[in-house]
C-alpha positions as CSV (number, residue, x, y, z in Angstrom):
1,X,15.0,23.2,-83.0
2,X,13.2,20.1,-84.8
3,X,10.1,19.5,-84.7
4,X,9.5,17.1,-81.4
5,X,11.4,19.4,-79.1
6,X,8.9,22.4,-80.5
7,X,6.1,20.5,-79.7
8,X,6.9,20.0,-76.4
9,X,7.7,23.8,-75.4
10,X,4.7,24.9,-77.4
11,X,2.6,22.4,-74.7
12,X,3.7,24.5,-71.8
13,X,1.7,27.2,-70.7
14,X,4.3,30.0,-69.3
15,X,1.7,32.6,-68.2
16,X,1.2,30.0,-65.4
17,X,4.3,29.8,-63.7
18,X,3.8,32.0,-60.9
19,X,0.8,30.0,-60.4
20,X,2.7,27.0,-59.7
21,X,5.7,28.3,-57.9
22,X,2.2,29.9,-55.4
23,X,1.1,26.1,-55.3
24,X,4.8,25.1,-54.2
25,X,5.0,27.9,-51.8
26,X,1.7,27.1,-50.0
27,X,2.3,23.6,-50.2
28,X,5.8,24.1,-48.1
29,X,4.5,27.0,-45.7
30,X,1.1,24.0,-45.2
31,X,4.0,21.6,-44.4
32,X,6.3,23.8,-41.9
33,X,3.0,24.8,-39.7
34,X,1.3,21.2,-39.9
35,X,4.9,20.3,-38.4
36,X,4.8,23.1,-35.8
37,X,1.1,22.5,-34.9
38,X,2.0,18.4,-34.1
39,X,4.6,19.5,-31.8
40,X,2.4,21.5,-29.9
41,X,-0.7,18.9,-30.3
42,X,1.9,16.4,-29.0
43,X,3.5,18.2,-26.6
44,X,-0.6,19.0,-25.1
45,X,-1.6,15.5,-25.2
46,X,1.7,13.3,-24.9
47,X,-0.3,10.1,-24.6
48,X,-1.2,10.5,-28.3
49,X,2.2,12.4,-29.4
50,X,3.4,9.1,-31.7
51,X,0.2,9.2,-33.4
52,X,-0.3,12.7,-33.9
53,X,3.2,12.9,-35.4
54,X,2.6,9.5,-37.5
55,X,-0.8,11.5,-39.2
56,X,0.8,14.2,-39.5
57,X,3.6,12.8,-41.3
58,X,1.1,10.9,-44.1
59,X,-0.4,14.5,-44.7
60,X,2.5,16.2,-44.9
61,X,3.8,13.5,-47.8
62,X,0.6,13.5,-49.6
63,X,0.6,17.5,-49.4
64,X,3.9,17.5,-50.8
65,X,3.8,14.8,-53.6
66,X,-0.2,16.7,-54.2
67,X,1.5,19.9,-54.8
68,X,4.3,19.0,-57.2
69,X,2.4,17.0,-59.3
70,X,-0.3,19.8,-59.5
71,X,2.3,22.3,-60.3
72,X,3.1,20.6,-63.1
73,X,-0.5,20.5,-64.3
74,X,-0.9,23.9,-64.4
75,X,2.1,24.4,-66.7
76,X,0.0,22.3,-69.5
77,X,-2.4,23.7,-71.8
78,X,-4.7,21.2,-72.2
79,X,-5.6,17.9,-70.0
80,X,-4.5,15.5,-72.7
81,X,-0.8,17.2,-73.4
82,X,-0.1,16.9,-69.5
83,X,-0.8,12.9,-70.1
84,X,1.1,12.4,-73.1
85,X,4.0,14.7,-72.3
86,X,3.8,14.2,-68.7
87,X,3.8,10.7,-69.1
88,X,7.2,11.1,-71.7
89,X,9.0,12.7,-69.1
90,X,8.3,10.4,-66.3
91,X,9.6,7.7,-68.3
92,X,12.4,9.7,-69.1
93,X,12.9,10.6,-65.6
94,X,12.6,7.2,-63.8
95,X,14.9,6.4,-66.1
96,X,17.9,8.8,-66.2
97,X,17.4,9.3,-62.7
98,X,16.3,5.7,-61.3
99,X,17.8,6.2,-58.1
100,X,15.6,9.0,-56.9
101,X,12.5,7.4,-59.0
102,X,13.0,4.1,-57.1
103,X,13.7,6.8,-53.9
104,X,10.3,7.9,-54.7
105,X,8.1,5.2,-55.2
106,X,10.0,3.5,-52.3
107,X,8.8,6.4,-50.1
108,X,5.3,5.8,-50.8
109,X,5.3,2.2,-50.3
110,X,7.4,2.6,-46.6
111,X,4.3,5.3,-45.8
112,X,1.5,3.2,-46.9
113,X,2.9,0.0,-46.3
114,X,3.7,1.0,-42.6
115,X,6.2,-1.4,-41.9
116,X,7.8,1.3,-39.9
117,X,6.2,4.6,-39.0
118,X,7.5,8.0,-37.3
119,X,8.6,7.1,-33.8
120,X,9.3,3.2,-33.9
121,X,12.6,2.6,-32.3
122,X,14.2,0.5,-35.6
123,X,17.2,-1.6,-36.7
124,X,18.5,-0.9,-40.5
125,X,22.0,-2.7,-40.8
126,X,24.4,-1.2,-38.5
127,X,22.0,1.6,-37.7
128,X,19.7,2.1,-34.6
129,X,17.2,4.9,-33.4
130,X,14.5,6.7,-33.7
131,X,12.6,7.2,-37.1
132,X,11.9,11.0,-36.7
133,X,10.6,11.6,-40.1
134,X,9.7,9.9,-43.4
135,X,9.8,12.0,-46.8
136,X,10.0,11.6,-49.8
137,X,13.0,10.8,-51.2
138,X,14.2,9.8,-47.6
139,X,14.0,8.6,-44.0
140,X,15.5,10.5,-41.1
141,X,16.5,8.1,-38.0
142,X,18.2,9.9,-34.5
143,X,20.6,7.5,-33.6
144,X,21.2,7.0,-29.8
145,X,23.9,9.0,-29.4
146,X,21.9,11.9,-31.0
147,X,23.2,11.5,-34.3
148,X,21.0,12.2,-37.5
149,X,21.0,9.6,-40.2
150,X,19.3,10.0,-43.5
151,X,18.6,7.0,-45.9
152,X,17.3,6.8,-49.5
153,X,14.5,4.8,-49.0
154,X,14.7,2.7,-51.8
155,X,17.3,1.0,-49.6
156,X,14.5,-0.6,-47.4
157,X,13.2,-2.6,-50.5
158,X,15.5,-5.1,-50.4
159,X,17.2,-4.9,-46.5
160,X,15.1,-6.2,-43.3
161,X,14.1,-3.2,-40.5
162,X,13.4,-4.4,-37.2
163,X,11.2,-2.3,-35.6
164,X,11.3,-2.4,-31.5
165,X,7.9,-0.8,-31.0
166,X,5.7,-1.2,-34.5
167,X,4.1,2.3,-34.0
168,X,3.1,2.1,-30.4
169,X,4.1,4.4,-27.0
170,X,5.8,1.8,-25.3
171,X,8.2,-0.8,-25.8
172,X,9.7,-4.0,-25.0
173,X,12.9,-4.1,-23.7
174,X,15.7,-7.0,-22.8
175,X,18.1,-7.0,-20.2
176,X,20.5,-9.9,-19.8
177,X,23.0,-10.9,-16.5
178,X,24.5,-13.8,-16.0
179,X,25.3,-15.5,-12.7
180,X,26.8,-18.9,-11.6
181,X,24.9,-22.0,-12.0
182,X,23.6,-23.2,-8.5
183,X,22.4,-20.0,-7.3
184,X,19.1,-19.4,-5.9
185,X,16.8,-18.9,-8.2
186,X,13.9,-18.2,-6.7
187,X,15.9,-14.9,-5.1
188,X,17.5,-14.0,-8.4
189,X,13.9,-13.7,-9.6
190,X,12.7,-11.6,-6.7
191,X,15.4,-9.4,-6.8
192,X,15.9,-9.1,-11.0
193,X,11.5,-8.8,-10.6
194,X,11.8,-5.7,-7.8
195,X,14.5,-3.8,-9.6
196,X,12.4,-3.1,-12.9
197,X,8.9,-2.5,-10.9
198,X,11.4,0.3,-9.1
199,X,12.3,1.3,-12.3
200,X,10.1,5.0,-12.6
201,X,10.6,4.3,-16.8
202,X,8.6,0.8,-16.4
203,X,4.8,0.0,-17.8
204,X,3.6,-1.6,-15.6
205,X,0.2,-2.2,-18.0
206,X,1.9,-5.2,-19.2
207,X,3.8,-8.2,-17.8
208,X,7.8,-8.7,-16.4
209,X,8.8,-11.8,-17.3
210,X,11.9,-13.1,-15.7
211,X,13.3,-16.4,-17.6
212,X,16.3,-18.9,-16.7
213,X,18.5,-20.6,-19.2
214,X,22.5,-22.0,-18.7
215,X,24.5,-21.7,-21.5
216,X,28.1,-22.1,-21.9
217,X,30.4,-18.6,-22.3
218,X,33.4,-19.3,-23.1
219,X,34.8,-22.2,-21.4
220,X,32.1,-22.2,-18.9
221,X,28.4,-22.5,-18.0
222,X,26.9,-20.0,-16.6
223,X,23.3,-19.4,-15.6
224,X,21.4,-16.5,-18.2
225,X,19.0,-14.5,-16.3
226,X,16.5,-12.8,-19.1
227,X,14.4,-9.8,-18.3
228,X,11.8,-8.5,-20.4
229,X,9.7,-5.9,-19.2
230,X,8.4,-2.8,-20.9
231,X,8.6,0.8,-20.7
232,X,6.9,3.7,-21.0
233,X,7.8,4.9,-24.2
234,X,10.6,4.5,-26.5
235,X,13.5,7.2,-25.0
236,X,13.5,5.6,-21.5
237,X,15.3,1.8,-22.8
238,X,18.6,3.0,-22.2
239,X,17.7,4.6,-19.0
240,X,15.8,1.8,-17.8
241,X,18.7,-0.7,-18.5
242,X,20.8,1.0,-16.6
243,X,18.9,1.4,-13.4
244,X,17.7,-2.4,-13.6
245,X,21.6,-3.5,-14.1
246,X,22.5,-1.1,-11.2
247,X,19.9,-2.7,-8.3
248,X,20.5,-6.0,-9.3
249,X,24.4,-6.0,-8.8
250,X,23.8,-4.5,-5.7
251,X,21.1,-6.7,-4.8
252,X,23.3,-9.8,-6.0
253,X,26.4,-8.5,-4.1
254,X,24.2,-7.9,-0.8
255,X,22.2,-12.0,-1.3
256,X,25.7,-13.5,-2.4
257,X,24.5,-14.4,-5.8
258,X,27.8,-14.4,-7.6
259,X,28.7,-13.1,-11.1
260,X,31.1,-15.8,-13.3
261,X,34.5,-15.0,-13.8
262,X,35.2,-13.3,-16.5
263,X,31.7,-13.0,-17.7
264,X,29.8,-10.0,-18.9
265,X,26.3,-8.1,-18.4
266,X,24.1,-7.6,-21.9
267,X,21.1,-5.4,-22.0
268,X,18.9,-4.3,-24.3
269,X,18.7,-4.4,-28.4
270,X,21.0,-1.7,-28.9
């Protein structure tokens, strides 16, 4: 064994490793009940259920990144080897392991940073849902169709994230139809404007705005009708789309508003 390598053992305090695996263990069983206690708190006051879970979620990363790093401490035996030596092995770390380094310090950035928080409806790339939890090598998103994704997230440093909501309850949310130019579009707004207030996902805290523009599709111009309304909270967009496309083609069918040939109905972001 030369010398550097004896030097470095001889730092460590053994006699305190029980100590530190306790630290871990507290640390994790702190984690799994601060979790627990945010679904109750949220499921007790739903109004604040995003932001319970979004304070819960910085604690829990602090609690967790607190814990390692002072598990380590203890295995020093004095405060200046856990700087030097510490120090040596983080560089080596980052390093010979600069994808979970960069994973790391990306995770504190994405929590601090708050470009996106637990609960946003988001867009990465091809992916869409809810961001359920953000940790710290990682970030957990429910997809739509209920699958669970999880990216390093040293991948949001250098890719855009659209967030639908930015951390609040409710959320905006687009429908598109399209009808034939000429029809009456006073009615089309009446009837497009009734259909979300119907709507039992809709907020009605904020404005509907229903906006006109003809554009061509295809080999023909048609007349875009562009809802934007909000609802509730983030789980009720899909929901909402679809009850605010099923009154207005029934409502269109019963006025005479015609659809183009051929054309198509868009909703939403997703």
């Amino acid at each position: 064994m030369n010398g550097d390598a004896y030097q470095i053992i001889s730092a460590f305090d053994f006699s305190r490793l029980l100590v530190s695996l306790l630290v871990l263990t507290v640390a994790y069983v702190l984690a799994r009940l601060c979790r627990m206690f945010s679904l109750k708190l949220g499921k007790s006051f739903p109004d604040y259920r995003l932001r319970i879970e979004q304070i819960m979620t910085v604690i829990n990363f602090v609690m967790i990144v607190g814990s390692i790093a002072l598990a380590i401490f203890l295995l020093f035996r004095s405060k200046e080897a856990a700087l030097a030596i510490g120090g040596s092995i983080g560089l080596a770390f980052a390093i010979g392991a600069k994808d979970v380094a960069a994973s790391l310090l990306s995770g504190m950035i994405v929590m601090f940073d708050r470009s996106f928080r637990v609960g946003d409806r988001v867009r990465f790339g091809d992916i869409y849902g809810d961001v359920i939890s953000i940790g710290v090598r990682s970030t957990r998103i429910r997809t739509l169709d209920d699958s669970i994704v999880s990216i390093p997230n040293s991948q949001f440093m250098n890719s855009p994230v659209i967030s639908a909501n930015a951390g609040a309850l409710d959320m905006q949310v687009e429908v598109r139809l399209y009808i034939k130019p000429g029809s009456k579009l006073e009615l089309v707004e009446k009837i497009v404007r009734e259909a979300a207030v119907a709507s039992r996902s809709v907020y009605l805290d904020k404005d509907i705005q229903v906006l006109f523009k003809d554009e061509i599709l295809g080999n023909m111009v048609v007349t875009r009708v562009l809802l934007k309304a909000y609802v509730m909270e983030v789980i009720y967009e899909k929901r909402f789309e679809s009850e605010v496309t099923e009154r207005c083609h029934e409502a269109f069918a019963l006025a005479g508003i015609e659809h183009p040939q051929g054309s198509y109905v868009h909703t939403g972001q997703g």
